[in-house]
FIPARO-841699 format. One record per atom (N, C-alpha, C, O): residue in one letter; atom name; x, y negated, z negated. Coordinates in steps of 0.1 Angstrom, whole numbers, always signed. Each point is the difference from the previous one (the first is absolute). Layout:
! residues N
<r resn="a" name="CA" east="X" north="Y" up="Z"/>
...
This chain:
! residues 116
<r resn="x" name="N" east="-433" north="+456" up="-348"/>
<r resn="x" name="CA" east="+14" north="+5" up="+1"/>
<r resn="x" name="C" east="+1" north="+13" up="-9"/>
<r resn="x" name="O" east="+10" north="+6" up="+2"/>
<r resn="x" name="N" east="-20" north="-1" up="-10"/>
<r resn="x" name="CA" east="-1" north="+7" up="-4"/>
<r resn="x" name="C" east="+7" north="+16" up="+9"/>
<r resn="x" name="O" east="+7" north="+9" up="-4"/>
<r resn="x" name="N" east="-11" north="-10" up="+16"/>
<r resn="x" name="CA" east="+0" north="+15" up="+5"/>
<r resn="x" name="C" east="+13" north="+2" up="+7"/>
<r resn="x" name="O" east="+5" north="+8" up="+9"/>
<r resn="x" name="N" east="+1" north="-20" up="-17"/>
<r resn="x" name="CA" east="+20" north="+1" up="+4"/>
<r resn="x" name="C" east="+5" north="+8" up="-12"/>
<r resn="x" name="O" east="+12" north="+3" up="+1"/>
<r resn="x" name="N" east="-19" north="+3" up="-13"/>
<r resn="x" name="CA" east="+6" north="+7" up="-10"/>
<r resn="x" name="C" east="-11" north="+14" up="+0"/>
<r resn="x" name="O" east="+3" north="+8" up="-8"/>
<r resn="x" name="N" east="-14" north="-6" up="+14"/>
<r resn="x" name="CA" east="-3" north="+10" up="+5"/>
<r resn="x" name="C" east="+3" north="+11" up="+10"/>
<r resn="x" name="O" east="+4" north="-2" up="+11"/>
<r resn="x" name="N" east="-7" north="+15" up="-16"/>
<r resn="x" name="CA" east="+5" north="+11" up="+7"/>
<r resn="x" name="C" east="-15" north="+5" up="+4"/>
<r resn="x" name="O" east="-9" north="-4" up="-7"/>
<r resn="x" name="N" east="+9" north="+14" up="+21"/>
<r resn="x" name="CA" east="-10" north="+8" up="-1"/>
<r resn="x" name="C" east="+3" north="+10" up="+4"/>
<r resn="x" name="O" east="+5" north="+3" up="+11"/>
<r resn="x" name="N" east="-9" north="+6" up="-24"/>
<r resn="x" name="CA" east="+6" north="+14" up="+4"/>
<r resn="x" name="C" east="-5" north="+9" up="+10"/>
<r resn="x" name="O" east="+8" north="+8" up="+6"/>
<r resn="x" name="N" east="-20" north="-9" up="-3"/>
<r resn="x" name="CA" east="-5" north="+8" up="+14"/>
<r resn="x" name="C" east="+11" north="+0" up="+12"/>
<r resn="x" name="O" east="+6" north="+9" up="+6"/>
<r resn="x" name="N" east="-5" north="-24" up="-4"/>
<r resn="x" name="CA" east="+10" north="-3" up="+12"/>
<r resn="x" name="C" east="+13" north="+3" up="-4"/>
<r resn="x" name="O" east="+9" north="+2" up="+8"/>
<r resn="x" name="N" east="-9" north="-3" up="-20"/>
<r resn="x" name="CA" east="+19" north="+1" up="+0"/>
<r resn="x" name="C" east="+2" north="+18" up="+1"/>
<r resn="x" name="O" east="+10" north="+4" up="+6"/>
<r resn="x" name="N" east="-17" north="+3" up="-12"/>
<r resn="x" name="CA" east="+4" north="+12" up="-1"/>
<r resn="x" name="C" east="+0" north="+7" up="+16"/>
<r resn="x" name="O" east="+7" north="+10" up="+3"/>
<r resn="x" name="N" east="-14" north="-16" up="+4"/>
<r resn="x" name="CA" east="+0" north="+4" up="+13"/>
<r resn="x" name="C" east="+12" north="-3" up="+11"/>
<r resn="x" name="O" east="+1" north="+3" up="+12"/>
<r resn="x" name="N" east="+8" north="-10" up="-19"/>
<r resn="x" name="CA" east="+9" north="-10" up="+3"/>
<r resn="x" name="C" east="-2" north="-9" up="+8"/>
<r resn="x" name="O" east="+8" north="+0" up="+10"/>
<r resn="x" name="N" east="-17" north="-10" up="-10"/>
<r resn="x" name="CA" east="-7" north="-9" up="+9"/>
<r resn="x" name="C" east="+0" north="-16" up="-8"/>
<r resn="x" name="O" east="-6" north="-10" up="+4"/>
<r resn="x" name="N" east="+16" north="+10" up="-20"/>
<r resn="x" name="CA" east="+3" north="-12" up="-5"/>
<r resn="x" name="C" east="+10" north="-6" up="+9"/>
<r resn="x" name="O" east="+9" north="+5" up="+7"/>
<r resn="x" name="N" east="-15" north="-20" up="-9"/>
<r resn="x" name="CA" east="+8" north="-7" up="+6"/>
<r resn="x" name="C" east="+12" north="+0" up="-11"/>
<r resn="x" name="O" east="-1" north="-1" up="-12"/>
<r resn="x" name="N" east="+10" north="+2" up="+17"/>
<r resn="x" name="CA" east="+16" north="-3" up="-11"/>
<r resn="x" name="C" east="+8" north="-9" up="+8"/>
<r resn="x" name="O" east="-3" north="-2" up="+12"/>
<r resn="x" name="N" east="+15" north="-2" up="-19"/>
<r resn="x" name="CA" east="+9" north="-4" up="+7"/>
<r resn="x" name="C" east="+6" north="+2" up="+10"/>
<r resn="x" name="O" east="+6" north="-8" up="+6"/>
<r resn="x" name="N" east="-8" north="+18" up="-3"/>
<r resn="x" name="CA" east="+3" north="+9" up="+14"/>
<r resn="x" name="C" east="-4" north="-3" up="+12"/>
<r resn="x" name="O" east="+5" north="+1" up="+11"/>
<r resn="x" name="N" east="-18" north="-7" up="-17"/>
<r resn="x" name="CA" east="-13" north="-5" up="+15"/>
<r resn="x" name="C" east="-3" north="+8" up="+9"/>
<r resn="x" name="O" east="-4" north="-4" up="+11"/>
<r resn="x" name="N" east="+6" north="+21" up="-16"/>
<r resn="x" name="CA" east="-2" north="+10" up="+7"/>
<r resn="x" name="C" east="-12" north="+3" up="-3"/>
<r resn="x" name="O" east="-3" north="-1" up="-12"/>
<r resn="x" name="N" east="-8" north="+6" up="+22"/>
<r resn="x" name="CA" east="-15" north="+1" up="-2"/>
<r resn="x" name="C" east="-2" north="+11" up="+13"/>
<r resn="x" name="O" east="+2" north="-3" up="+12"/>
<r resn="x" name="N" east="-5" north="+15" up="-15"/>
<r resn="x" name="CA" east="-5" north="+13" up="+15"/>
<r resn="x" name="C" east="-10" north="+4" up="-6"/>
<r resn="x" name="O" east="-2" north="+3" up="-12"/>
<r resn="x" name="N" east="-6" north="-3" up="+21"/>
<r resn="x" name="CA" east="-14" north="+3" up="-2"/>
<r resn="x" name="C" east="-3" north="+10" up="+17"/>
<r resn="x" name="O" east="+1" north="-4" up="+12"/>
<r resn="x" name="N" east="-5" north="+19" up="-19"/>
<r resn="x" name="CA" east="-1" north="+6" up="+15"/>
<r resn="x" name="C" east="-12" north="-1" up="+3"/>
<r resn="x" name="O" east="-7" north="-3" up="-10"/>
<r resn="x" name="N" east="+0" north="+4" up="+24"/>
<r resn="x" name="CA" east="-10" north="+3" up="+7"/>
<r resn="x" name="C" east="-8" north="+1" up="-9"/>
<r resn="x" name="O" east="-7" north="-9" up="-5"/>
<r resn="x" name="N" east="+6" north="+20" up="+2"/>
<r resn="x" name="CA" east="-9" north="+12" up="-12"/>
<r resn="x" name="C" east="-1" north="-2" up="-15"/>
<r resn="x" name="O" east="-5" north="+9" up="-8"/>
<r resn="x" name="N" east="+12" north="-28" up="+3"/>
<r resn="x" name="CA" east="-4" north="-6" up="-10"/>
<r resn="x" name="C" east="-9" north="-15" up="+3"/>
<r resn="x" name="O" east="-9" north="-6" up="-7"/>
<r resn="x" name="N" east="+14" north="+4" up="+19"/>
<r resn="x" name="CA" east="-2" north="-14" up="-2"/>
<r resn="x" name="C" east="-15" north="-1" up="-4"/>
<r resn="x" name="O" east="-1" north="-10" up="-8"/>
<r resn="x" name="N" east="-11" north="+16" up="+11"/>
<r resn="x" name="CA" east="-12" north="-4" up="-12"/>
<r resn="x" name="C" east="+1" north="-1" up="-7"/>
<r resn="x" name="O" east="-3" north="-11" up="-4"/>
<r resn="x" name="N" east="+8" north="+22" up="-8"/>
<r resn="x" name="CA" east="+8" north="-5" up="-15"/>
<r resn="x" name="C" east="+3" north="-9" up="-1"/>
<r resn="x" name="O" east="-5" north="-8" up="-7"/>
<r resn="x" name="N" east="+18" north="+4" up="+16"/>
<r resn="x" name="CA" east="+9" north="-10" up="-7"/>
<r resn="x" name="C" east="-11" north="-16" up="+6"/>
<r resn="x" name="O" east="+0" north="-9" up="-9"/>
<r resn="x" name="N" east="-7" north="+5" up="+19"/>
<r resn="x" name="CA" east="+0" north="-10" up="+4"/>
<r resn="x" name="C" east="-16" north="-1" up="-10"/>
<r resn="x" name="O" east="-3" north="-11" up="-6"/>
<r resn="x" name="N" east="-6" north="+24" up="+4"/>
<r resn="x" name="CA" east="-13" north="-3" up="-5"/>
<r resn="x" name="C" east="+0" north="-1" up="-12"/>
<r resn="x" name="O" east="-10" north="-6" up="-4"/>
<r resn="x" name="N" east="+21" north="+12" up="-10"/>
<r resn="x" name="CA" east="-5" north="+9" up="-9"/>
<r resn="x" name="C" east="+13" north="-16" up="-8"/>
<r resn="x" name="O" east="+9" north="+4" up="-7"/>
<r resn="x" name="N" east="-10" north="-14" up="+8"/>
<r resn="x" name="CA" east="+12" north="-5" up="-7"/>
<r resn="x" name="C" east="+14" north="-8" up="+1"/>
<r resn="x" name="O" east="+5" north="-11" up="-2"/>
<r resn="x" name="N" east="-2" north="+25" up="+6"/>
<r resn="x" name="CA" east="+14" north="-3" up="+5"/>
<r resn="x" name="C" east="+2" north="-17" up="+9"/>
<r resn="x" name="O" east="+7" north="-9" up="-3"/>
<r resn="x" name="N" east="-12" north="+9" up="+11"/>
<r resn="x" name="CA" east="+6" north="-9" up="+12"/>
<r resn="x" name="C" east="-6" north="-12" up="-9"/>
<r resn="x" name="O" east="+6" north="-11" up="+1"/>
<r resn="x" name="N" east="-15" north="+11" up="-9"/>
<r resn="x" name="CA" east="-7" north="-13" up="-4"/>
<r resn="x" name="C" east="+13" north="-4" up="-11"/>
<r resn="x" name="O" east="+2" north="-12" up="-3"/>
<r resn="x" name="N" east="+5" north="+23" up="-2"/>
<r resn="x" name="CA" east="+8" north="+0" up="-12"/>
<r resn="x" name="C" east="+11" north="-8" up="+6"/>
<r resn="x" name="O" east="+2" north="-12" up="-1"/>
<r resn="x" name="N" east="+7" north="+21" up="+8"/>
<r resn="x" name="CA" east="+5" north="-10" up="+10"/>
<r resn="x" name="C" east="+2" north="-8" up="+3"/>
<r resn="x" name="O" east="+11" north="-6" up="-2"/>
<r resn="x" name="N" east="-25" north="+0" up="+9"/>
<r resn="x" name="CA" east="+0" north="-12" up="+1"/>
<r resn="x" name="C" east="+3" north="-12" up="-11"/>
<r resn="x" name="O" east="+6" north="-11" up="+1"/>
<r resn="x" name="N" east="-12" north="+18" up="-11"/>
<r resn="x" name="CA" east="-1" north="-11" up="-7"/>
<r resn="x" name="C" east="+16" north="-1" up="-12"/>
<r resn="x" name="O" east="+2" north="-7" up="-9"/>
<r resn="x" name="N" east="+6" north="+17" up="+14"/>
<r resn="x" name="CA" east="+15" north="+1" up="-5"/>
<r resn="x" name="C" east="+10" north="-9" up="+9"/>
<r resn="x" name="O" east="+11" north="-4" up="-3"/>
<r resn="x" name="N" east="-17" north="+2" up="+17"/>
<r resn="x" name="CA" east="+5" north="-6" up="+11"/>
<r resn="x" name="C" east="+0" north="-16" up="-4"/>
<r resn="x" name="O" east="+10" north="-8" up="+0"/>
<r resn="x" name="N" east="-23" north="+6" up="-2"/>
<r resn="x" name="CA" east="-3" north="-10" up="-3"/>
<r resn="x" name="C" east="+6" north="-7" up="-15"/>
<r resn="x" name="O" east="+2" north="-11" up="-4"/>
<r resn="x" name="N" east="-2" north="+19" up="+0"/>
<r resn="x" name="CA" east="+10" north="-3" up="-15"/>
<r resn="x" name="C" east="+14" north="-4" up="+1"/>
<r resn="x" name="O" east="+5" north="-10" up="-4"/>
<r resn="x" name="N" east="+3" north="+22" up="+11"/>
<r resn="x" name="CA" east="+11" north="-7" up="+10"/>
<r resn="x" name="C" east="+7" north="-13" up="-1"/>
<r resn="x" name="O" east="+8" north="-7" up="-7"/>
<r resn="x" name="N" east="-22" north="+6" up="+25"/>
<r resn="x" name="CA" east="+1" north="-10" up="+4"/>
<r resn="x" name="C" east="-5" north="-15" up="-6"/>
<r resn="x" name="O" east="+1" north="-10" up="+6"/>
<r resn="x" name="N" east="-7" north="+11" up="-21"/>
<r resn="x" name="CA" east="+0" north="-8" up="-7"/>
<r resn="x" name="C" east="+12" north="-5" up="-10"/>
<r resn="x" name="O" east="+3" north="-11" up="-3"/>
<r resn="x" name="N" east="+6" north="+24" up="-1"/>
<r resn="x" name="CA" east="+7" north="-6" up="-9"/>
<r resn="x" name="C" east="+14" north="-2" up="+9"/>
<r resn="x" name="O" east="+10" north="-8" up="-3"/>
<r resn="x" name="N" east="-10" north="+15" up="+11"/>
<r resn="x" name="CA" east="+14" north="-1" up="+10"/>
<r resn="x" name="C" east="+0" north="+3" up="+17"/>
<r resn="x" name="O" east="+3" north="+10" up="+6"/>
<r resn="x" name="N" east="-7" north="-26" up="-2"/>
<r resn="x" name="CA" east="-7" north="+7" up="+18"/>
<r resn="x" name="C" east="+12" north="+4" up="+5"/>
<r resn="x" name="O" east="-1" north="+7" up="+10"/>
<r resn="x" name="N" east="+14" north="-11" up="-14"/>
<r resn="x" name="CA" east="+12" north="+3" up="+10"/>
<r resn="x" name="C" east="+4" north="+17" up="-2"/>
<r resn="x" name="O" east="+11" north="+4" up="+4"/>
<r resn="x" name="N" east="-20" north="+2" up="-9"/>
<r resn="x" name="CA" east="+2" north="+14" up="-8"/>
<r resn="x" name="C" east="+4" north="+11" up="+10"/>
<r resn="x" name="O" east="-9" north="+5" up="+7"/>
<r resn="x" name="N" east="+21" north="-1" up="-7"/>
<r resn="x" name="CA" east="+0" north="+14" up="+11"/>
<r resn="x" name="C" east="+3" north="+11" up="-8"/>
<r resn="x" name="O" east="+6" north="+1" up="-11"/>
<r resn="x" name="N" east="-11" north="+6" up="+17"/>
<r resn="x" name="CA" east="+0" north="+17" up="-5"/>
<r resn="x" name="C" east="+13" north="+5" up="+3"/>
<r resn="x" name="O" east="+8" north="-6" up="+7"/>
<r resn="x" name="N" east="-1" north="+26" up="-14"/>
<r resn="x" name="CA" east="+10" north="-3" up="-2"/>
<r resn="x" name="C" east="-4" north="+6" up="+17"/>
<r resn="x" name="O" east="+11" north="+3" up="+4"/>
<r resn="x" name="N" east="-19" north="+0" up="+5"/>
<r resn="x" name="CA" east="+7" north="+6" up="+10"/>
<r resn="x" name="C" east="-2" north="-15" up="+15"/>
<r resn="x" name="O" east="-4" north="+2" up="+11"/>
<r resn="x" name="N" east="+9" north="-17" up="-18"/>
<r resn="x" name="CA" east="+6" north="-10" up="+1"/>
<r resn="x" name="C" east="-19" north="-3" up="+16"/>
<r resn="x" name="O" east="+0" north="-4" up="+11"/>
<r resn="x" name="N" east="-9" north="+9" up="-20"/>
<r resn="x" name="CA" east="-8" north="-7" up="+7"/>
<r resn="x" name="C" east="-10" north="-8" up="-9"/>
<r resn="x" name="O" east="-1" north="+4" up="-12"/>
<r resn="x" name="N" east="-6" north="-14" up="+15"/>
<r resn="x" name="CA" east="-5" north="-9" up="-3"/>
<r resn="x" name="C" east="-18" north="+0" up="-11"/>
<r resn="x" name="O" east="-4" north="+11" up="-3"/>
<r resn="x" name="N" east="-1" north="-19" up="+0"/>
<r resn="x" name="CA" east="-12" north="+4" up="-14"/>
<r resn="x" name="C" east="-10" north="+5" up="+18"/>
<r resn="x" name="O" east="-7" north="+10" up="+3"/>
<r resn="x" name="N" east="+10" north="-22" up="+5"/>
<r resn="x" name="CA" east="-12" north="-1" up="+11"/>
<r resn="x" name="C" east="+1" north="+11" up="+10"/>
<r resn="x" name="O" east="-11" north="+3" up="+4"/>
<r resn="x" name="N" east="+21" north="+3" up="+2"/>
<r resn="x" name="CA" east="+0" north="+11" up="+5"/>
<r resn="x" name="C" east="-10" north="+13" up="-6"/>
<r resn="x" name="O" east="-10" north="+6" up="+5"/>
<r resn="x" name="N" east="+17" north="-5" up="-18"/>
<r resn="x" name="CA" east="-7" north="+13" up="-8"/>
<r resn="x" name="C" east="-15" north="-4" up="+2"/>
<r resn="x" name="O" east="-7" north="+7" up="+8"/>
<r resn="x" name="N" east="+2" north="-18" up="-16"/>
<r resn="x" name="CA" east="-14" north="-1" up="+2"/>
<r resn="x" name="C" east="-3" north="-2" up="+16"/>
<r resn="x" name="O" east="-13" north="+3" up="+0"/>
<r resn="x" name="N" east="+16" north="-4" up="+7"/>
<r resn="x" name="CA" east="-6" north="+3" up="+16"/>
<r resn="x" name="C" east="+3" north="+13" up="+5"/>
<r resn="x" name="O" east="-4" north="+2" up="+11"/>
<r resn="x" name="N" east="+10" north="+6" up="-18"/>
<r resn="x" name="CA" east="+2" north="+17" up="+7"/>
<r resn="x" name="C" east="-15" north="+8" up="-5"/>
<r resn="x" name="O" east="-8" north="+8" up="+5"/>
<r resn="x" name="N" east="+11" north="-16" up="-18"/>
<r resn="x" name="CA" east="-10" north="+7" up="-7"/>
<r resn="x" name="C" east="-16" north="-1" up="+5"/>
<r resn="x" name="O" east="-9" north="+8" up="+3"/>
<r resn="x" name="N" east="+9" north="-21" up="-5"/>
<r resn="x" name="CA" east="-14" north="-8" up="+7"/>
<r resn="x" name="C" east="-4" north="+8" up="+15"/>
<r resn="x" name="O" east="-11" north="+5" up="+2"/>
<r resn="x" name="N" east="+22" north="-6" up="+7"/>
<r resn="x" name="CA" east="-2" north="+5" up="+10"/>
<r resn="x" name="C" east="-5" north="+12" up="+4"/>
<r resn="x" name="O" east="-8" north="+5" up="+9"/>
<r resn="x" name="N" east="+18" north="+2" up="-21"/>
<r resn="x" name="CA" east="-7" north="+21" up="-2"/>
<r resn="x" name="C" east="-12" north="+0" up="-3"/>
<r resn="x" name="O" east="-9" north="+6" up="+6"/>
<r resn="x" name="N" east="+7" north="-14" up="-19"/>
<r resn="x" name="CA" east="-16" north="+2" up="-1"/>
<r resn="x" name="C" east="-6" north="-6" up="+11"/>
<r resn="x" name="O" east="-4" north="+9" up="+7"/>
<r resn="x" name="N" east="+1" north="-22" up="-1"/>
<r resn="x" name="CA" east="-10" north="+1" up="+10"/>
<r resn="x" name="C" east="-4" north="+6" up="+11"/>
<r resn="x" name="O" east="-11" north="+3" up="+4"/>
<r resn="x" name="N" east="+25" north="+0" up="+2"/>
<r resn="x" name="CA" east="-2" north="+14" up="+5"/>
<r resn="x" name="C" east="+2" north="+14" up="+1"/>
<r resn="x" name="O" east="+5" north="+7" up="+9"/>
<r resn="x" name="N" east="-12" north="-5" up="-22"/>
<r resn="x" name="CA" east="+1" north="+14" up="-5"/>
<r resn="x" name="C" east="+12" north="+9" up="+5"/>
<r resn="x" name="O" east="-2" north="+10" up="+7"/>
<r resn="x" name="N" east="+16" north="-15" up="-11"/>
<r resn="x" name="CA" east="+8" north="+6" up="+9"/>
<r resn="x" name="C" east="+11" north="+2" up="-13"/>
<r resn="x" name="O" east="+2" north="-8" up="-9"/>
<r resn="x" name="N" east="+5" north="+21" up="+13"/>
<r resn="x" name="CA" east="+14" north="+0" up="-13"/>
<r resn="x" name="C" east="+9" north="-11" up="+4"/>
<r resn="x" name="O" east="+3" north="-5" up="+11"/>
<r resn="x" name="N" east="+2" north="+1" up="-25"/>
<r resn="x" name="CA" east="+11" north="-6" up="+2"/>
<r resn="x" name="C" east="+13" north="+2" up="-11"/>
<r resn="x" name="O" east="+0" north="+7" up="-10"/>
<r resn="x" name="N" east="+12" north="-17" up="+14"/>
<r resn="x" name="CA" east="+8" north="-2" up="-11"/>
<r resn="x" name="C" east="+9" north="-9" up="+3"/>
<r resn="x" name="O" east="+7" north="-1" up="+10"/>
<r resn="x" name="N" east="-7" north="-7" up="-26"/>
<r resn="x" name="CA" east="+13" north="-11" up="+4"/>
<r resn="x" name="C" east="+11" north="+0" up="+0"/>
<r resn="x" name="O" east="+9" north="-9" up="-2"/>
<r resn="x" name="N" east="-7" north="+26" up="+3"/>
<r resn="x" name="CA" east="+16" north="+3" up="-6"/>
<r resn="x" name="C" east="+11" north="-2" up="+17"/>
<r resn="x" name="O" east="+12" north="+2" up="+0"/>
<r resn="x" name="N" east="-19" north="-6" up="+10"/>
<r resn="x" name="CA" east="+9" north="-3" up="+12"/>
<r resn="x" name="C" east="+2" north="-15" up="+1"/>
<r resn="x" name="O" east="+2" north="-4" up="+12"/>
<r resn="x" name="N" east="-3" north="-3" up="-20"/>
<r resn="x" name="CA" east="+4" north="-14" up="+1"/>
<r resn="x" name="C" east="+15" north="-2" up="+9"/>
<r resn="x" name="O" east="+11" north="+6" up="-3"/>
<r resn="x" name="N" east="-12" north="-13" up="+11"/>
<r resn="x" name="CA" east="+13" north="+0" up="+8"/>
<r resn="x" name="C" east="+2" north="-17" up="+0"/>
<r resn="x" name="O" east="-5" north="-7" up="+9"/>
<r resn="x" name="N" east="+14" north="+3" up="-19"/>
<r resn="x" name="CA" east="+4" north="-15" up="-3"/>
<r resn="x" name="C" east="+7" north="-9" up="+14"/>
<r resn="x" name="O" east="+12" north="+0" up="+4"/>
<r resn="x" name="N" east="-19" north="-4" up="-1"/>
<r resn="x" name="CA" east="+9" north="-8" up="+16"/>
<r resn="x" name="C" east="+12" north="-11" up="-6"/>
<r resn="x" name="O" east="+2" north="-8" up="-9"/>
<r resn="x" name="N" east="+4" north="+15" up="+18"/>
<r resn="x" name="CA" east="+17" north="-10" up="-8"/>
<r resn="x" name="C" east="-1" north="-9" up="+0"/>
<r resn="x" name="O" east="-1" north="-5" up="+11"/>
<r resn="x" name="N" east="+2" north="-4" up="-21"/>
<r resn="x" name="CA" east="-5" north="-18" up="-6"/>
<r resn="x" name="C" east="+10" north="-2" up="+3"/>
<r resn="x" name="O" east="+0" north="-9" up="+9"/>
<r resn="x" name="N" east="+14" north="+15" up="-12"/>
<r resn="x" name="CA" east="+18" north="-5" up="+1"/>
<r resn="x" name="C" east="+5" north="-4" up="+10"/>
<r resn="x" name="O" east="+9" north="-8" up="+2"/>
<r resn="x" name="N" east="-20" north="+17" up="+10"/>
<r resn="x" name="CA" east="+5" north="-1" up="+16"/>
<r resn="x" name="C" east="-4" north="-15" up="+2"/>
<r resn="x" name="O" east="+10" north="-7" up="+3"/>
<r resn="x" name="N" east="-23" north="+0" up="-5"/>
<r resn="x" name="CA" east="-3" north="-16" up="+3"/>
<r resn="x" name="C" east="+8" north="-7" up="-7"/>
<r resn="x" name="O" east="+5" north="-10" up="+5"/>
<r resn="x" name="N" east="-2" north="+12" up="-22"/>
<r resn="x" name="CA" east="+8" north="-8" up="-2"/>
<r resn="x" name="C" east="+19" north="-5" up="+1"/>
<r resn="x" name="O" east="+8" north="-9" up="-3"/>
<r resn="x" name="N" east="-9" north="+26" up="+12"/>
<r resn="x" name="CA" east="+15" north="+0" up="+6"/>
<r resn="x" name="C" east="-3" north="-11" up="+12"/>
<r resn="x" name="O" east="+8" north="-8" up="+3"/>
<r resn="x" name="N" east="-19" north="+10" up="+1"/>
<r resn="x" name="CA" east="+3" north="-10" up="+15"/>
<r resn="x" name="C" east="-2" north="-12" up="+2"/>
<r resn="x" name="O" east="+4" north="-8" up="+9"/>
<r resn="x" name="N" east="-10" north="+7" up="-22"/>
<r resn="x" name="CA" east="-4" north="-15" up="-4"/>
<r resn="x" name="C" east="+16" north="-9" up="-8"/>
<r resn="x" name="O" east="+5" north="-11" up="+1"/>
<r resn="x" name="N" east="-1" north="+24" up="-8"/>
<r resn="x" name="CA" east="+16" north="-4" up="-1"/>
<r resn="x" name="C" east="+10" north="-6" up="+6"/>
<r resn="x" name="O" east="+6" north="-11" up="-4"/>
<r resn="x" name="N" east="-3" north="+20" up="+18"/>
<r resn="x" name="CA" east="+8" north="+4" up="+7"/>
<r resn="x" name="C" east="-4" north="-17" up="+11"/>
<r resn="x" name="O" east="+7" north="-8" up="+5"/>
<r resn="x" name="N" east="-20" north="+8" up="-6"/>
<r resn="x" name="CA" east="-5" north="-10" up="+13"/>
<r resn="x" name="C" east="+9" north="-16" up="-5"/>
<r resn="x" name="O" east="+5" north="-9" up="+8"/>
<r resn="x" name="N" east="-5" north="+9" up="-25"/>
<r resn="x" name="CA" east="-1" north="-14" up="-5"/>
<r resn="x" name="C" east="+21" north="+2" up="-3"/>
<r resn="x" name="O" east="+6" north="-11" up="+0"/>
<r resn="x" name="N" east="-1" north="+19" up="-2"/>
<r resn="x" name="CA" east="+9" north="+1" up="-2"/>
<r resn="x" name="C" east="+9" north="+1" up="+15"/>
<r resn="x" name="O" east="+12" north="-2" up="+0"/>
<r resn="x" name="N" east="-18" north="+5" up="+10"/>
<r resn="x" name="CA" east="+3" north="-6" up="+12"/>
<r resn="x" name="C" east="-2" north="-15" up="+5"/>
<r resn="x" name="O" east="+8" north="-5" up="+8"/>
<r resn="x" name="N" east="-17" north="-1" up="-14"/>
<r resn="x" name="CA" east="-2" north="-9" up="+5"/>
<r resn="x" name="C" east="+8" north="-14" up="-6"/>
<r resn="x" name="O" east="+3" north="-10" up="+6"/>
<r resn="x" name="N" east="+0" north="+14" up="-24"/>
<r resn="x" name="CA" east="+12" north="-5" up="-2"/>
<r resn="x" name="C" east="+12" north="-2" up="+5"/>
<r resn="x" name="O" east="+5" north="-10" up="+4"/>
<r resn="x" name="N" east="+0" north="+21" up="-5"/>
<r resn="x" name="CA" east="+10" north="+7" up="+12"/>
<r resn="x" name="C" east="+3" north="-12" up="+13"/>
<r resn="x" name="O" east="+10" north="-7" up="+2"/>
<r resn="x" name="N" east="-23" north="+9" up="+6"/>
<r resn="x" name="CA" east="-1" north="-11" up="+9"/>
<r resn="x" name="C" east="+4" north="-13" up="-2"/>
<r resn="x" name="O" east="+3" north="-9" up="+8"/>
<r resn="x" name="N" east="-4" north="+9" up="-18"/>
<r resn="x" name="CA" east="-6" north="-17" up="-5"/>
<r resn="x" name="C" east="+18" north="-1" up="-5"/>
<r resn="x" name="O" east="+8" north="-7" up="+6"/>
<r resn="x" name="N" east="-6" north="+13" up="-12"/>
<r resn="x" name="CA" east="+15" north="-4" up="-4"/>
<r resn="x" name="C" east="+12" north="-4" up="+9"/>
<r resn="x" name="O" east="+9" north="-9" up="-1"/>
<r resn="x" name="N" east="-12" north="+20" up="+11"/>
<r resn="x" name="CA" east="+6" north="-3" up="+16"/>
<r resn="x" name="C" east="-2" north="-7" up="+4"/>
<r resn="x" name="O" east="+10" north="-1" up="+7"/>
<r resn="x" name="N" east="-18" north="-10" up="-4"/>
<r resn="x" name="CA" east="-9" north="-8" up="+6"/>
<r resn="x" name="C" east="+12" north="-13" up="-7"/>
<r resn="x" name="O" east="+8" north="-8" up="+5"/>
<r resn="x" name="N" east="-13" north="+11" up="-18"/>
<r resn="x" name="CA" east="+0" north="-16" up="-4"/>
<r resn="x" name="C" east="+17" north="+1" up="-9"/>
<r resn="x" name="O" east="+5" north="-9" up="-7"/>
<r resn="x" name="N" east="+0" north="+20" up="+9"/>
<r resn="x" name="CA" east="+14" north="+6" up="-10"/>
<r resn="x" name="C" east="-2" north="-7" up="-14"/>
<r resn="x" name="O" east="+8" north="-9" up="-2"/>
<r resn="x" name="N" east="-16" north="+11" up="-7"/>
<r resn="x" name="CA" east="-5" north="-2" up="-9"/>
<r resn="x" name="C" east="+5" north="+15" up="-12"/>
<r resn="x" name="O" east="-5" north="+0" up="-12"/>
């Protein structure tokens, strides 16, 4: 757990620290740096710290510990830019509105039924 109170400055000055933000861009024309030299191992292993002390953990731009580490994982394997700053959060509120609406209907029903 140690490398939950570690920084590394190579990567951070580059702005490629993981922070709260869970913002990570890495262009074309770094990703050797960042995936060979450190960085992504660092990463990882801040991901993993995380998801040790808090798996329910979202970032502030409301995406997830496991997304970030699969954007990232993914750029490096294939040598490709990326970044997790486009996280697009799928509306949780929408299923639990319908999941709502279904059971709050079906009361509904049930009251009429039985005038209860």
């Amino acid at each position: 757990m140690m490398v939950c109170n570690q920084i590394s400055p190579s990567c951070t000055n580059l702005g490629w620290g993981l922070t709260d933000k869970g913002v990570v861009t890495v262009s074309l024309d770094q990703i050797d740096v960042y995936c060979d030299q450190g960085c992504y191992a660092h990463t990882m292993a801040v991901r993993k710290c995380i998801n040790d002390v808090k798996r329910d953990f979202w970032f502030a731009t409301r995406a997830h510990v496991q997304y970030v580490s699969d954007t990232i994982s993914k750029g490096c394997s294939a040598r490709k830019a990326f970044t997790t700053a486009n996280y697009k959060a799928s509306s949780g509120i929408k299923v639990y509105q319908k999941a709502y609406v279904s059971v709050i209907s079906s009361l509904v029903v049930l009251v009429a039924i039985f005038n209860l």
